[in-house]
ZADO-933726 format. One line per field, with one value per residue (C-alpha): x, y, z; residue in three letters; residue number from 1. Coordinates in steps of 0.5 Angstrom, whole numbers, plus 2048, in hexadecimal, padded with zeros to 3 digits. Layout:
xx c(X:...)
yy c(Y:...)
zz c(Z:...)
type c(ALA:...)
seq c(NUM:...)
This chain:
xx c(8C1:8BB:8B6:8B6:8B1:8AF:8B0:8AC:8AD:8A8:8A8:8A2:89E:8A0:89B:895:899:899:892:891:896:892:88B:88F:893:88E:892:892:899:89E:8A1:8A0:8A4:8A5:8AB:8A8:8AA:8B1:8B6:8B7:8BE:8BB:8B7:8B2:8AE:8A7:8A5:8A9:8A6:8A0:8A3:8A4:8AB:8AA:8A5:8A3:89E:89F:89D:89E:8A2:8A7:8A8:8A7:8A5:8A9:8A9:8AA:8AA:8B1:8B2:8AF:8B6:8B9:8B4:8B9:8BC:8B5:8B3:8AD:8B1:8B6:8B2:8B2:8B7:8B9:8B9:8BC:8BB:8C1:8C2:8C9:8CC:8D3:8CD:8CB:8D3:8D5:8CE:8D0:8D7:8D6:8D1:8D4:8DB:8D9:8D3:8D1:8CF:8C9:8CA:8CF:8CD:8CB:8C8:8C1:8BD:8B7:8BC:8BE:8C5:8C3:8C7:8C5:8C9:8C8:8CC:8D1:8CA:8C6:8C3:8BF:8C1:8BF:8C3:8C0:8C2:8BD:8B6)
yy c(8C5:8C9:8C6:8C4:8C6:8C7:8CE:8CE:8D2:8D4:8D9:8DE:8D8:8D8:8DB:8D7:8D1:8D3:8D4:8CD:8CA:8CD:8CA:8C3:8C5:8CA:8CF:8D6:8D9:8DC:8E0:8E3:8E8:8EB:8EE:8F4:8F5:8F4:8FA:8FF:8FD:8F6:8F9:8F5:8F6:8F7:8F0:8ED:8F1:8ED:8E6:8E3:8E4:8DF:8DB:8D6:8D2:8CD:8C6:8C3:8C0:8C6:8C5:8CB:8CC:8D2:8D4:8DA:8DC:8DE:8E4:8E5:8E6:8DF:8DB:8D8:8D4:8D2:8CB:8C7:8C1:8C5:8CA:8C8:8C9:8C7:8CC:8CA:8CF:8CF:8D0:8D4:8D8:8D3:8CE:8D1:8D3:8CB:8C9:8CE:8CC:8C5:8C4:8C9:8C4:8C3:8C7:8CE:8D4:8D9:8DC:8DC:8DD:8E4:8E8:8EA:8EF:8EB:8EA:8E3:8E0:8DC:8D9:8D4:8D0:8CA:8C3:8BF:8BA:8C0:8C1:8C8:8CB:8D0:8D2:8D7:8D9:8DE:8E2)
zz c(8F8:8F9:8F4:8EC:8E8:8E1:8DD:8D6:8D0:8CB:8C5:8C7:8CA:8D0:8D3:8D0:8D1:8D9:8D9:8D6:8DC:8E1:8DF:8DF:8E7:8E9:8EE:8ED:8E9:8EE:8EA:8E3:8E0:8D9:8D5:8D5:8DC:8DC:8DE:8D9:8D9:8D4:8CE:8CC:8C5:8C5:8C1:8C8:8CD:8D0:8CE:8D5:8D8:8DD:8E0:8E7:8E8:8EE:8EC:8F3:8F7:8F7:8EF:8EB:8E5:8E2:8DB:8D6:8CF:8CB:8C6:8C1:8BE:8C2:8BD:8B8:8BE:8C1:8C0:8C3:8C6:8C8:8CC:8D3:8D8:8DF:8E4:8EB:8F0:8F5:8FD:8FC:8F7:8F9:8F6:8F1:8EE:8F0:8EC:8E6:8E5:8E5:8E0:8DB:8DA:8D2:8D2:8D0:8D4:8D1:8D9:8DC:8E4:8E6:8EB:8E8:8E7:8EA:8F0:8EE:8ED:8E7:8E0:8DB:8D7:8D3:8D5:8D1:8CF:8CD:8D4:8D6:8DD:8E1:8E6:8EC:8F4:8F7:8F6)
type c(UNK:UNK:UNK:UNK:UNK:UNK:UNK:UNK:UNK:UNK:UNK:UNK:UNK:UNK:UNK:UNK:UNK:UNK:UNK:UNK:UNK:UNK:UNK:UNK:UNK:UNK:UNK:UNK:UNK:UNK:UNK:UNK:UNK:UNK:UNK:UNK:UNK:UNK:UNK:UNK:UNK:UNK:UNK:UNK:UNK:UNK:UNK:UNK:UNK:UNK:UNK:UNK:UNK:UNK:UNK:UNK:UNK:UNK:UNK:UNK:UNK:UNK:UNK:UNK:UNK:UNK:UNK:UNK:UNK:UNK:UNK:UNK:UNK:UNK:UNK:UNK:UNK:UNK:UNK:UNK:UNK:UNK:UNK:UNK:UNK:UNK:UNK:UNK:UNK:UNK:UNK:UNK:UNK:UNK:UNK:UNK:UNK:UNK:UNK:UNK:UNK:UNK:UNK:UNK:UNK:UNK:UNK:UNK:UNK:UNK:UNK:UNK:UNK:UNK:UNK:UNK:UNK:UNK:UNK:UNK:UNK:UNK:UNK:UNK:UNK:UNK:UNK:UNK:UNK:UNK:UNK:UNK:UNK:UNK:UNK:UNK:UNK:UNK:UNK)
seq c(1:2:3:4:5:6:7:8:9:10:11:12:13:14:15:16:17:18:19:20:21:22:23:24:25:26:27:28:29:30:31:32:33:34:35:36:37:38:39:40:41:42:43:44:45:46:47:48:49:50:51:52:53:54:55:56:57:58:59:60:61:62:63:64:65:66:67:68:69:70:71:72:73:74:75:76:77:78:79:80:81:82:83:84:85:86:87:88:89:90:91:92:93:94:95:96:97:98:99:100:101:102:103:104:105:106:107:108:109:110:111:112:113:114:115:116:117:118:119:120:121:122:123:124:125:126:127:128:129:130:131:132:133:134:135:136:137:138:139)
């Protein structure tokens, strides 16, 4: 295994919520990216255009803190408390499918792992224990 790290969800406080990270563990961000960058494939409303489709601030010791917010439509389903993943970012994608299988045994896929446009091959699932995870090989 490469590293884990955590992976926040905000409902359209993402980007506030990363500035505050950043007074606190100071850094610079590695990566900012907006839904209104997605393909044209991936339509995206106004209202969700400039939320935050994902975010990096490195906080130290290879931990990076990763976060985005949901759509505007996914609110139904968004609880704080439930809001935050872990993401493990893998050497293979043998690992990734290993890693993947395993912990979905009892749980639920919201991704089922994929190449993806950003050029990861990346899923998301949720454990039999209510466990968010993040699986991700490559960019």
């Amino acid at each position: 295994m490469a590293n884990l790290n955590p992976y926040l969800s905000f409902d359209g406080r993402c980007e506030e919520a990363f500035n505050f990270y950043k007074e606190v563990f100071g850094g610079e961000f590695a990566h900012v990216g907006r839904f209104s960058e997605m393909p044209p494939q991936f339509p995206v409303s106004e209202s969700d255009a400039n939320r935050i489709m994902h975010i990096t601030l490195p906080i130290g010791g290879g931990t990076v803190l990763m976060g985005s917010d949901i759509f505007s439509e996914s609110r139904k389903g968004f609880t704080i408390g439930n809001n935050f993943s872990v993401s493990i970012h893998v050497d293979s994608q043998k690992e990734a499918d290993k890693l993947f299988a395993g912990l979905a045994k009892g749980g639920n896929i919201s991704m089922p792992l994929q190449q993806t446009f950003w050029g990861s091959y990346f899923g998301s699932l949720t454990d039999s224990f209510g466990v968010n995870w993040m699986i991700s090989f490559g960019a």
